[in-house]
N, CA and C atoms as an extended XYZ file, in Angstrom:
522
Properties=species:S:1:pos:R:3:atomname:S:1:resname:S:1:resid:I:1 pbc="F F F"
N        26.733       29.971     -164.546 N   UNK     1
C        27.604       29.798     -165.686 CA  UNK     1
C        26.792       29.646     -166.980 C   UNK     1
N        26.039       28.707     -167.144 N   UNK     2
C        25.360       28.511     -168.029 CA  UNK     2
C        23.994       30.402     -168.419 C   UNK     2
N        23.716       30.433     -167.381 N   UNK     3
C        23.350       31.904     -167.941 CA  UNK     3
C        24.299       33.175     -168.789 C   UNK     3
N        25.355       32.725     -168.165 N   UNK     4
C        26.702       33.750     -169.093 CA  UNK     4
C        26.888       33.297     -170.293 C   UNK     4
N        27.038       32.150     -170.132 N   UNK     5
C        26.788       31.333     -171.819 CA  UNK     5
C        25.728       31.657     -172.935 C   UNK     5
N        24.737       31.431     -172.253 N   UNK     6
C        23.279       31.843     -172.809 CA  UNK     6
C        23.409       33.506     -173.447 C   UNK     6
N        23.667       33.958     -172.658 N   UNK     7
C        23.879       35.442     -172.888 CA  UNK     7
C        24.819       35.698     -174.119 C   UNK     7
N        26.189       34.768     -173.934 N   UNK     8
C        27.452       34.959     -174.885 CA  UNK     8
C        26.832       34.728     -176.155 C   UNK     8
N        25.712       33.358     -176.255 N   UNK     9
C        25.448       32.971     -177.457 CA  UNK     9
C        24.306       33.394     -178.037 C   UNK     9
N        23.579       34.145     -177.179 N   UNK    10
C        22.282       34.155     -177.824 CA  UNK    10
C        22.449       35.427     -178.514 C   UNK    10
N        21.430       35.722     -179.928 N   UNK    11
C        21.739       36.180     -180.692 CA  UNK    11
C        20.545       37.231     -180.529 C   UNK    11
N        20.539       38.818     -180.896 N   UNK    12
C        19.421       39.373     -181.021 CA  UNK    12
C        19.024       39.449     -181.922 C   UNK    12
N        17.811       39.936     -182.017 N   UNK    13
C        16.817       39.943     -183.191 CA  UNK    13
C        17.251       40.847     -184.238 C   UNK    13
N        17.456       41.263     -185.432 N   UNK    14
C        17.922       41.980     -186.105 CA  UNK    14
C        16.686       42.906     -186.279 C   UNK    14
N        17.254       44.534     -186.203 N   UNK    15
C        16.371       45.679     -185.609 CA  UNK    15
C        16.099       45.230     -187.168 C   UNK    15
N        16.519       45.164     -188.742 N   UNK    16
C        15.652       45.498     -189.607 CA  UNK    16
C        14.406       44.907     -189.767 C   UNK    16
N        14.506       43.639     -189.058 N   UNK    17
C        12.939       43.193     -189.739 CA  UNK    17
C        12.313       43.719     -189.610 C   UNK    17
N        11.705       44.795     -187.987 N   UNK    18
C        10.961       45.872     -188.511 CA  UNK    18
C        10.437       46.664     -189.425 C   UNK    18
N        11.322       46.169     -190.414 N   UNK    19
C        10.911       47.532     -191.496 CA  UNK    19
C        10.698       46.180     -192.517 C   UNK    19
N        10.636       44.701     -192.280 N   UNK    20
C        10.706       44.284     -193.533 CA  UNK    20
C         8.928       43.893     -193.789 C   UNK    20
N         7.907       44.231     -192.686 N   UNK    21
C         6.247       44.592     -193.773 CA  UNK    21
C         6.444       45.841     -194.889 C   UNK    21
N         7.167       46.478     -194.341 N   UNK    22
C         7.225       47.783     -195.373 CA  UNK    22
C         7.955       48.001     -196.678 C   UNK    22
N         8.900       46.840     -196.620 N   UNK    23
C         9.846       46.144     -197.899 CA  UNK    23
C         8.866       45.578     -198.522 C   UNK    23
N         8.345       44.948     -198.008 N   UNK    24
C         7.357       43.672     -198.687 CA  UNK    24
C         6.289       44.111     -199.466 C   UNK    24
N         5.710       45.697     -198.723 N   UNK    25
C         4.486       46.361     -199.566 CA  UNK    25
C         5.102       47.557     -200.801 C   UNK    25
N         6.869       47.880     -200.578 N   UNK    26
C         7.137       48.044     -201.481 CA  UNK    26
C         7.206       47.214     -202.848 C   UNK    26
N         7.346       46.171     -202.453 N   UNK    27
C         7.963       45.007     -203.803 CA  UNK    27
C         6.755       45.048     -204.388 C   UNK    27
N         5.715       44.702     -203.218 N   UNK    28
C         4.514       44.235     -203.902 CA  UNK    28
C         3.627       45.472     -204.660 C   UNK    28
N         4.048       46.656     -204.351 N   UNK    29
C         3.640       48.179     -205.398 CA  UNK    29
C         4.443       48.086     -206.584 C   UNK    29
N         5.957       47.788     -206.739 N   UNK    30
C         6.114       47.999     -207.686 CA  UNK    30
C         5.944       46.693     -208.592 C   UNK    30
N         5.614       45.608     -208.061 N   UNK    31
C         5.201       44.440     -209.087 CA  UNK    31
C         3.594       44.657     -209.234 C   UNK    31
N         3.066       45.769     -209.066 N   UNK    32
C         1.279       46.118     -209.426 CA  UNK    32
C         1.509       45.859     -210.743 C   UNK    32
N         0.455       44.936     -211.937 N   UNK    33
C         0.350       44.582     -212.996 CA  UNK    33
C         0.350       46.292     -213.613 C   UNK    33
N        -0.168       46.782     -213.363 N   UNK    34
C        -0.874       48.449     -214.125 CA  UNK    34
C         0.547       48.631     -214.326 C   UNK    34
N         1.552       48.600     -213.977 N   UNK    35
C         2.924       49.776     -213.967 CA  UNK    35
C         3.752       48.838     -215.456 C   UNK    35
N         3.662       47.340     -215.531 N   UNK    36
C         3.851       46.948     -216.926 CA  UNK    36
C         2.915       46.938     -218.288 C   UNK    36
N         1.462       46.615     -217.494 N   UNK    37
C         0.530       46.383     -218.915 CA  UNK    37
C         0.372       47.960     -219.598 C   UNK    37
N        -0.184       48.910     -217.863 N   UNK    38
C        -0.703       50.335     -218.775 CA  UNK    38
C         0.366       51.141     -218.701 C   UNK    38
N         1.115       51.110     -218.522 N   UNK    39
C         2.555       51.874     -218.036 CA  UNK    39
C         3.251       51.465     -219.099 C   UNK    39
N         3.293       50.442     -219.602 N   UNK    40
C         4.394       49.741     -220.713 CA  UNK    40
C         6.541       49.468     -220.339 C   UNK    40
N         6.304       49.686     -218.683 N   UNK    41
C         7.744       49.228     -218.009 CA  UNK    41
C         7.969       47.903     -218.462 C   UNK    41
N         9.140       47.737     -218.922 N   UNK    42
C         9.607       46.324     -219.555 CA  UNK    42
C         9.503       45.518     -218.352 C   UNK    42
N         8.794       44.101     -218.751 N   UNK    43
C         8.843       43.339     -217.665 CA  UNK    43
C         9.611       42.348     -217.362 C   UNK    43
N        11.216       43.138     -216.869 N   UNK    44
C        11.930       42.209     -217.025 CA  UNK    44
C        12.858       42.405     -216.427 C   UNK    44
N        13.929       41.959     -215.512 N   UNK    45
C        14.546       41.697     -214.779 CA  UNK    45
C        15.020       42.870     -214.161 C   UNK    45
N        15.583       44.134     -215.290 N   UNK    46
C        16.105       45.345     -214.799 CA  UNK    46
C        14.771       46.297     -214.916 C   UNK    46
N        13.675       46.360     -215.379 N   UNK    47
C        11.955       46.919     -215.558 CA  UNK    47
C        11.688       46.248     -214.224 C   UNK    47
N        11.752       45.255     -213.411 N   UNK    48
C        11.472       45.087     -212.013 CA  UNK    48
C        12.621       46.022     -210.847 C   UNK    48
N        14.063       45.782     -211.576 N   UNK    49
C        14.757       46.573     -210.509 CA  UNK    49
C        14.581       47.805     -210.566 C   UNK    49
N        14.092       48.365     -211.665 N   UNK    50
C        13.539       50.057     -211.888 CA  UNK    50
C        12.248       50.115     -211.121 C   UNK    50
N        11.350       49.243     -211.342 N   UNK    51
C        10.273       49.662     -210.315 CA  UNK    51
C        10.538       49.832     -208.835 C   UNK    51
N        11.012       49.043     -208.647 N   UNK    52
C        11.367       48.879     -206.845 CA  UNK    52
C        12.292       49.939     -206.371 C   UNK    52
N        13.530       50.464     -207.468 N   UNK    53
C        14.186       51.464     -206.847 CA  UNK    53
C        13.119       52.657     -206.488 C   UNK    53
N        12.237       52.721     -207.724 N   UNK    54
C        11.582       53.638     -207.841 CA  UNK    54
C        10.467       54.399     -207.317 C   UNK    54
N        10.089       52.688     -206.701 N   UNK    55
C         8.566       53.108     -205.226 CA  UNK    55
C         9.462       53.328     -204.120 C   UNK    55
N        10.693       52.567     -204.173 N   UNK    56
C        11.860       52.278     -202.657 CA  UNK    56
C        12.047       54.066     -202.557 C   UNK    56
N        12.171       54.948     -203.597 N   UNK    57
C        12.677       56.048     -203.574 CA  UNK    57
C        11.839       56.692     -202.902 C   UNK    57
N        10.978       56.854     -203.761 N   UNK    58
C         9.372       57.635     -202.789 CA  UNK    58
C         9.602       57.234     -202.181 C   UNK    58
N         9.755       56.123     -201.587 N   UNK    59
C         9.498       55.934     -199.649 CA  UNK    59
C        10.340       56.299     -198.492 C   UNK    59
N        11.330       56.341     -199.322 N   UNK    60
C        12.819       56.867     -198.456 CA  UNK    60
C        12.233       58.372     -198.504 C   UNK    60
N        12.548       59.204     -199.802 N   UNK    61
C        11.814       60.656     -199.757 CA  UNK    61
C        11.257       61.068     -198.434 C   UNK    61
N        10.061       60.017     -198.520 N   UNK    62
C         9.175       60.315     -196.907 CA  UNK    62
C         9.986       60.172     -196.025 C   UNK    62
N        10.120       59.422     -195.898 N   UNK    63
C        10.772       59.105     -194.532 CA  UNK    63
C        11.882       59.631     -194.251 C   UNK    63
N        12.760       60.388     -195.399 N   UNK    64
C        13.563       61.665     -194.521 CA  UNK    64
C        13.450       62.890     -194.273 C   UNK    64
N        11.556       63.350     -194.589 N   UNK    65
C        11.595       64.369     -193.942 CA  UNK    65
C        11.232       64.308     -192.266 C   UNK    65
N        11.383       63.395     -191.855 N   UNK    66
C        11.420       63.351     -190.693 CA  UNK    66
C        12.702       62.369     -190.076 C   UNK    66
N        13.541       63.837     -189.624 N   UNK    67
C        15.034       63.253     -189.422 CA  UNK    67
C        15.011       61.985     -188.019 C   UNK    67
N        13.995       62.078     -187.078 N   UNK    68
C        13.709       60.916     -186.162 CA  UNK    68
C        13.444       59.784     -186.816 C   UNK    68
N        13.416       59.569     -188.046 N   UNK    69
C        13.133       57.968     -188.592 CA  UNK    69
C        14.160       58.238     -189.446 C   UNK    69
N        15.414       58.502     -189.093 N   UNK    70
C        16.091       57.764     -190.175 CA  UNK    70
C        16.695       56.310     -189.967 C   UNK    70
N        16.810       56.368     -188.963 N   UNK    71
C        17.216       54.796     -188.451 CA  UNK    71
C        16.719       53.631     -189.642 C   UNK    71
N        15.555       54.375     -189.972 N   UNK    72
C        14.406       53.664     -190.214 CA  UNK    72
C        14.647       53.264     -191.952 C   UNK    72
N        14.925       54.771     -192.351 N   UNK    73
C        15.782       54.476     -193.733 CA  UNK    73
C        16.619       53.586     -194.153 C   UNK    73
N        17.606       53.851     -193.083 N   UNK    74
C        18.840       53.113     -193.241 CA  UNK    74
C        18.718       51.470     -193.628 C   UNK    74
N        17.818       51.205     -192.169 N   UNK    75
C        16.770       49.212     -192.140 CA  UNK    75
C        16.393       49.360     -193.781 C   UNK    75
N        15.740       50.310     -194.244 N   UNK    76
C        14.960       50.121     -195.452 CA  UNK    76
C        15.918       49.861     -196.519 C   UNK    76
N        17.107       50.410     -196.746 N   UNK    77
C        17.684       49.748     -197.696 CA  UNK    77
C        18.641       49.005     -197.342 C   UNK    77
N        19.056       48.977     -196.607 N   UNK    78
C        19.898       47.552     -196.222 CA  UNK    78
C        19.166       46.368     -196.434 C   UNK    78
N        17.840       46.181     -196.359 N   UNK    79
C        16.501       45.394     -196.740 CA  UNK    79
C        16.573       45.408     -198.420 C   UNK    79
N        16.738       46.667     -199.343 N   UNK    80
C        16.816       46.033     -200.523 CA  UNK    80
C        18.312       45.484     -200.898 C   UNK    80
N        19.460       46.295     -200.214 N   UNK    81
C        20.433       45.135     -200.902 CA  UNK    81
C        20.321       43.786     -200.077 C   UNK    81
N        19.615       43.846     -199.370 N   UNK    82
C        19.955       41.966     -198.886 CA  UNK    82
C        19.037       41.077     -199.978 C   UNK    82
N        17.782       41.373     -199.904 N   UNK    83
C        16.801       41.073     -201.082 CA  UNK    83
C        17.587       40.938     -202.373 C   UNK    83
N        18.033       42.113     -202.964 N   UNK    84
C        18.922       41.767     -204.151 CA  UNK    84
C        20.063       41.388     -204.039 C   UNK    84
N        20.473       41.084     -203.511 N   UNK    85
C        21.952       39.536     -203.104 CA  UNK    85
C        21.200       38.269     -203.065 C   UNK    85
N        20.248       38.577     -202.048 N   UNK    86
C        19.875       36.841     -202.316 CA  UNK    86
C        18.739       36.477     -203.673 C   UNK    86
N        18.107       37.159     -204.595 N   UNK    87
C        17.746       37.232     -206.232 CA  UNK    87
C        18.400       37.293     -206.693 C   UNK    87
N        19.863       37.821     -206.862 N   UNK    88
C        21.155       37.402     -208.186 CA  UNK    88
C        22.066       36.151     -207.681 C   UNK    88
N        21.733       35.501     -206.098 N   UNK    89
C        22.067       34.345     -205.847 CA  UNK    89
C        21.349       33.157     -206.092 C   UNK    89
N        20.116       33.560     -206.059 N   UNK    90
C        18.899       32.197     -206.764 CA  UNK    90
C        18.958       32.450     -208.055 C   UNK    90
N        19.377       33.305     -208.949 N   UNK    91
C        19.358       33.477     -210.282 CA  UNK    91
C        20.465       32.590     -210.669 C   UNK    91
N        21.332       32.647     -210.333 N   UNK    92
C        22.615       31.506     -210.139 CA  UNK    92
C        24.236       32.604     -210.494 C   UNK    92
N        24.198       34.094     -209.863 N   UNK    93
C        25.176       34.927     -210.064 CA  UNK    93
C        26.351       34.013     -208.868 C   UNK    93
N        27.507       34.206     -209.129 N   UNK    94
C        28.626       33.798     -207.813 CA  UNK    94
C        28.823       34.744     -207.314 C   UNK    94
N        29.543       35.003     -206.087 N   UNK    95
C        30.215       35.797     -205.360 CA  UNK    95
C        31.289       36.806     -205.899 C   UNK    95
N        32.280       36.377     -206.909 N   UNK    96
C        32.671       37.278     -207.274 CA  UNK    96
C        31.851       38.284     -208.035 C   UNK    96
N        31.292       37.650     -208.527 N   UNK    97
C        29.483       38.662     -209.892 CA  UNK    97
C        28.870       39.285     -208.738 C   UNK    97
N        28.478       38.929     -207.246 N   UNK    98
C        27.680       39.464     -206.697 CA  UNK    98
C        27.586       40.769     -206.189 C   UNK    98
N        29.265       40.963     -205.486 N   UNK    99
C        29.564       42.062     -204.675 CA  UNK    99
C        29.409       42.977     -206.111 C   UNK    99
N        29.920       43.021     -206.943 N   UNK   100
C        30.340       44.067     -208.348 CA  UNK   100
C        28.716       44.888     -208.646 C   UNK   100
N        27.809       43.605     -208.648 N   UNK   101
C        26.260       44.131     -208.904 CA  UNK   101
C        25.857       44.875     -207.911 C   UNK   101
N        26.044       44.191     -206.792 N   UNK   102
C        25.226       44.838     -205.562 CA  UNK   102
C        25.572       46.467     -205.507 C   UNK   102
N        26.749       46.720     -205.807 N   UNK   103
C        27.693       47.589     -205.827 CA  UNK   103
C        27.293       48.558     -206.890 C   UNK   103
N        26.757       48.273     -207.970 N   UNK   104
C        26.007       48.760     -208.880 CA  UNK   104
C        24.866       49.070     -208.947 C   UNK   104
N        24.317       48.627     -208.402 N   UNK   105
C        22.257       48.666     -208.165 CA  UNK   105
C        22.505       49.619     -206.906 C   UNK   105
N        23.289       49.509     -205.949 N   UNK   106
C        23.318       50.631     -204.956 CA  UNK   106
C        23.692       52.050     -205.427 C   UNK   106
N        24.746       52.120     -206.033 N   UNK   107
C        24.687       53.130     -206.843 CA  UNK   107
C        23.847       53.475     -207.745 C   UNK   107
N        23.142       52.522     -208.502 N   UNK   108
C        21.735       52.915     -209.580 CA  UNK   108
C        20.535       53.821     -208.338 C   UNK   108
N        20.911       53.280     -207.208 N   UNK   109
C        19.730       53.581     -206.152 CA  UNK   109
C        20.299       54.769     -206.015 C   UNK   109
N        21.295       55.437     -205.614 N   UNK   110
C        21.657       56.637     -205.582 CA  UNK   110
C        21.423       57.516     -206.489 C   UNK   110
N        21.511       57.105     -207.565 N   UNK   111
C        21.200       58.100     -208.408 CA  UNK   111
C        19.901       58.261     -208.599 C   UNK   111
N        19.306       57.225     -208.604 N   UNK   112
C        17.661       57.373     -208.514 CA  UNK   112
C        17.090       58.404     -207.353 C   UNK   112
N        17.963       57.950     -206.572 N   UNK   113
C        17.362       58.935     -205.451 CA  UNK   113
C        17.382       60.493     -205.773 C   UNK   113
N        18.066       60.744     -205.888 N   UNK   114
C        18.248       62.103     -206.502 CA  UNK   114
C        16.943       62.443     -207.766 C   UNK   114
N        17.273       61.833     -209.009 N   UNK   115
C        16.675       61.914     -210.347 CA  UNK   115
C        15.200       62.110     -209.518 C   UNK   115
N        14.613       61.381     -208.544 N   UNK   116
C        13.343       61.197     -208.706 CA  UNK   116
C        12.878       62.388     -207.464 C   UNK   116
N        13.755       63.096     -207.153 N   UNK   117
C        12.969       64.022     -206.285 CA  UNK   117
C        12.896       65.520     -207.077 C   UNK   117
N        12.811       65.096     -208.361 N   UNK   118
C        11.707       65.994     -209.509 CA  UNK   118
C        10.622       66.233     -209.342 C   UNK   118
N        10.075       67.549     -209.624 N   UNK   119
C         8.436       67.892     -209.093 CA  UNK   119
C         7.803       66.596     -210.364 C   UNK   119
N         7.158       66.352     -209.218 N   UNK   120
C         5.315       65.901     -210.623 CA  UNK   120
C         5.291       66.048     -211.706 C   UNK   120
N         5.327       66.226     -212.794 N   UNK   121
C         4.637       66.641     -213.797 CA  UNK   121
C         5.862       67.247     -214.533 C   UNK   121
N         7.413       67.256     -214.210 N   UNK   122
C         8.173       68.244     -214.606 CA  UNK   122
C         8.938       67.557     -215.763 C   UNK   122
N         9.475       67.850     -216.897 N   UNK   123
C        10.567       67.714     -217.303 CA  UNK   123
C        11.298       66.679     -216.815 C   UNK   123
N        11.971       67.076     -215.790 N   UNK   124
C        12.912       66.784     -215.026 CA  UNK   124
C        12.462       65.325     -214.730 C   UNK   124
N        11.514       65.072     -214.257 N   UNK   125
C        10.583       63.786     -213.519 CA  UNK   125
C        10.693       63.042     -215.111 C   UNK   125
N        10.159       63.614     -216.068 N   UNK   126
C         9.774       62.586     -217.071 CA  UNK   126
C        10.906       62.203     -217.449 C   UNK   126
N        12.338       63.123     -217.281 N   UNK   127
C        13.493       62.982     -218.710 CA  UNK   127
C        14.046       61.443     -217.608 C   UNK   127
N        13.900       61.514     -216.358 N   UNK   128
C        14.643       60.398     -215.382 CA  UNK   128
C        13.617       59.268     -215.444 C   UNK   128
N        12.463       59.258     -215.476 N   UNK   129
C        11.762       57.753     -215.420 CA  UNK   129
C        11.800       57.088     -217.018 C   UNK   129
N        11.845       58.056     -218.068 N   UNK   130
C        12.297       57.526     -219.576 CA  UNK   130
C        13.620       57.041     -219.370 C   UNK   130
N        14.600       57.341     -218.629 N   UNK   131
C        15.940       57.113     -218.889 CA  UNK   131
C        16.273       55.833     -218.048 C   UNK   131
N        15.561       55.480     -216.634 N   UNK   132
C        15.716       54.937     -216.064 CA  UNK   132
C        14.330       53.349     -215.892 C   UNK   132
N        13.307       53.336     -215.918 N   UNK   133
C        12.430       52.542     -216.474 CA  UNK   133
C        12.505       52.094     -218.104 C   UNK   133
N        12.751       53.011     -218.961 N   UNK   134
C        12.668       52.405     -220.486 CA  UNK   134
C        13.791       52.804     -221.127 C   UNK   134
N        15.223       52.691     -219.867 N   UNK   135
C        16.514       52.490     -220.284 CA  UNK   135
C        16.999       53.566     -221.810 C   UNK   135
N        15.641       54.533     -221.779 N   UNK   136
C        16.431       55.932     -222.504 CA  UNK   136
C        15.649       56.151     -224.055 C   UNK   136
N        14.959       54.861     -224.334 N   UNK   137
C        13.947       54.443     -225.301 CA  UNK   137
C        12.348       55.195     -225.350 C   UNK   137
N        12.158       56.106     -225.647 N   UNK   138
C        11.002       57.093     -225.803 CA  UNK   138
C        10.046       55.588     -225.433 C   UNK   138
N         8.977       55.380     -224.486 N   UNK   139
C         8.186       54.738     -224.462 CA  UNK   139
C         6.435       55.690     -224.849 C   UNK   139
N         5.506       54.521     -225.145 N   UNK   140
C         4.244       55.400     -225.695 CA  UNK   140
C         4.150       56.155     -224.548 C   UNK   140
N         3.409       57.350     -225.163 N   UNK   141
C         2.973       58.831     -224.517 CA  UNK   141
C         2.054       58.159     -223.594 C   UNK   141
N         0.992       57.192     -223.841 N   UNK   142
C         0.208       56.621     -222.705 CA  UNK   142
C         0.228       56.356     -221.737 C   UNK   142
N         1.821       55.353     -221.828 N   UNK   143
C         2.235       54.277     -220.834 CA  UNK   143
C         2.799       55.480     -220.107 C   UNK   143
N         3.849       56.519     -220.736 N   UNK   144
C         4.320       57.640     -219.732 CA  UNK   144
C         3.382       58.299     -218.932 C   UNK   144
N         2.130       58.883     -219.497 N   UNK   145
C         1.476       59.316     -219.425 CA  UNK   145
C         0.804       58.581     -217.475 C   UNK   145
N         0.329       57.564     -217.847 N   UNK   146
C         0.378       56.354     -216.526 CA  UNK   146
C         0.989       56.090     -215.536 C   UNK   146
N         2.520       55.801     -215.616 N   UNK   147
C         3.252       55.888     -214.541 CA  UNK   147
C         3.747       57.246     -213.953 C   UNK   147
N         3.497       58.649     -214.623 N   UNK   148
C         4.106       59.791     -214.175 CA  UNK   148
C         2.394       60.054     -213.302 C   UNK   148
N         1.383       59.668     -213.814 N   UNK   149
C         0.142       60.509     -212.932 CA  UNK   149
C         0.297       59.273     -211.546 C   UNK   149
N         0.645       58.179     -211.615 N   UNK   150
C         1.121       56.814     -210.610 CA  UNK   150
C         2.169       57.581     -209.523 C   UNK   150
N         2.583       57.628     -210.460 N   UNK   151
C         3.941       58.002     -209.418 CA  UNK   151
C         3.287       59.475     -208.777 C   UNK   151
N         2.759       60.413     -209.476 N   UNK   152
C         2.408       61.754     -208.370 CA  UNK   152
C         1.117       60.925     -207.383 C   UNK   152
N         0.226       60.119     -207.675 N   UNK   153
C        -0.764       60.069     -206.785 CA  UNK   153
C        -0.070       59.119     -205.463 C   UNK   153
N         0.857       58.084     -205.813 N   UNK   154
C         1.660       57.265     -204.792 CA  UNK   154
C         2.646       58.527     -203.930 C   UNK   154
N         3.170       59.671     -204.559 N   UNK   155
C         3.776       60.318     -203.402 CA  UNK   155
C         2.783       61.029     -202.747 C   UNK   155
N         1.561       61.735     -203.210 N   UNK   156
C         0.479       62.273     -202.684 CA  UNK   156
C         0.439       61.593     -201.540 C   UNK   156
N         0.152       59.928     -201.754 N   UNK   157
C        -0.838       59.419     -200.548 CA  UNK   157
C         0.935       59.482     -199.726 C   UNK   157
N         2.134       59.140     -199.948 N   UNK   158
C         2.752       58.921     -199.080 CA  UNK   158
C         2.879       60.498     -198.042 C   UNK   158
N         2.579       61.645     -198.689 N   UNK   159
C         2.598       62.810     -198.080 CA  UNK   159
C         1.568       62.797     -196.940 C   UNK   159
N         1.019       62.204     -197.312 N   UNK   160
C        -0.480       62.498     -196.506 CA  UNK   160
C        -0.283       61.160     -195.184 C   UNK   160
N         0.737       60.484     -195.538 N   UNK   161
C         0.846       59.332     -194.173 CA  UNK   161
C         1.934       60.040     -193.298 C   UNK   161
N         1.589       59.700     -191.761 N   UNK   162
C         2.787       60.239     -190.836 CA  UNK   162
C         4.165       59.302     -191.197 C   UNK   162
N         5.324       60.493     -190.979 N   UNK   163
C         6.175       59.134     -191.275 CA  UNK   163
C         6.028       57.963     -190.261 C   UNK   163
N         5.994       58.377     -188.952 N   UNK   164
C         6.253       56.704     -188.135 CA  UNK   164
C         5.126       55.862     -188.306 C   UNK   164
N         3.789       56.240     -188.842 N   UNK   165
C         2.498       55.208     -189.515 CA  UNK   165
C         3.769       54.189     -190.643 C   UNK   165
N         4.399       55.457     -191.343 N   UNK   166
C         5.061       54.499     -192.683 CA  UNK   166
C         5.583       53.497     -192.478 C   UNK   166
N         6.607       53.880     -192.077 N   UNK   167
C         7.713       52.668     -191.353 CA  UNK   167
C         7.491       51.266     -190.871 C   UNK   167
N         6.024       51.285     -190.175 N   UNK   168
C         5.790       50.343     -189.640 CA  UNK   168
C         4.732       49.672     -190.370 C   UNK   168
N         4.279       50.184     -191.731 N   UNK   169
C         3.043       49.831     -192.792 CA  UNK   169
C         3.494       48.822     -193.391 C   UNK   169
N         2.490       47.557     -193.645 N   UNK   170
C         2.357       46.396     -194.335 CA  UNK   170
C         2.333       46.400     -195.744 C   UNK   170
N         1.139       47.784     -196.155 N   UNK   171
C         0.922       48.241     -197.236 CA  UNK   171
C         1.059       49.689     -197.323 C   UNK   171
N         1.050       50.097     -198.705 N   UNK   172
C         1.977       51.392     -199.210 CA  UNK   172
C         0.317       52.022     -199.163 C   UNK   172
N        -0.017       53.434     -198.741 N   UNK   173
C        -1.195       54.182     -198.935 CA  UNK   173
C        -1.159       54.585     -200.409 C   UNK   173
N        -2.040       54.423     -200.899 N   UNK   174
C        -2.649       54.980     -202.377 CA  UNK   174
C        -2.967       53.659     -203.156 C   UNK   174
């Protein structure tokens, strides 16, 4: 009896933590000092949620060209909206404010996703990280200059990793 119990109550492990070293080396890429000081990304509440969509994107990218890890995707952002529910809950947002945001930044993530699978170097790449990092505000040619050669050498190295190495990485290659 008591084994049926055990069984009824015990809880499994939630498959995402798997993927949450690989959350963790996202956050910690897009909080790299270089992407605010030489980059000139505002450092500030929505200049952090632009970075993270923005390495989170590249990483998803990878990881769906290989349709056997999508599972793997899926863990990966369900990992950033839980992360950003519980940061607009220590910020001191309520529940009714919460669902509306979450709801919003997921959709900001959607669209990011898209915007950012612009070639390198294109137009296209620059007109979405001006619009979406410096909220549409021409930032210096430098700082652009910085995060667009950043951003091609971070998808480089992610090209060059297998996806199932990714998935299970602590830290982001490049």
């Amino acid at each position: 009896m008591f084994s049926s119990l055990r069984k009824l109550f015990k809880s499994e492990p939630d498959p995402r933590e798997a993927r949450r070293p690989l959350w963790n080396a996202i956050v910690a890429t897009a909080r790299q000092p270089h992407w605010y000081s030489e980059g000139g990304v505002p450092d500030t509440l929505d200049g952090r949620f632009d970075m993270i969509s923005l390495i989170l994107a590249l990483v998803l990218h990878r990881i769906d060209e290989d349709p056997d890890q999508a599972r793997a995707g899926v863990e990966l952002t369900e990992l950033f909206v839980d992360d950003m529910d519980g940061q607009m809950r220590q910020i001191g947002f309520g529940d009714m404010v919460v669902g509306k945001q979450i709801g919003r930044m997921v959709g900001a993530l959607g669209g990011r996703l898209g915007a950012y699978q612009a070639a390198d170097g294109s137009d296209e790449l620059r007109a979405a990280l001006v619009r979406n990092l410096w909220r549409g505000k021409e930032p210096p040619a430098a700082g652009l200059a910085h995060v667009m050669a950043r951003v091609a050498a971070q998808r480089a190295a992610l090209a060059a990793t297998p996806v199932d190495t990714l998935v299970v990485a602590d830290r982001l290659p490049g």
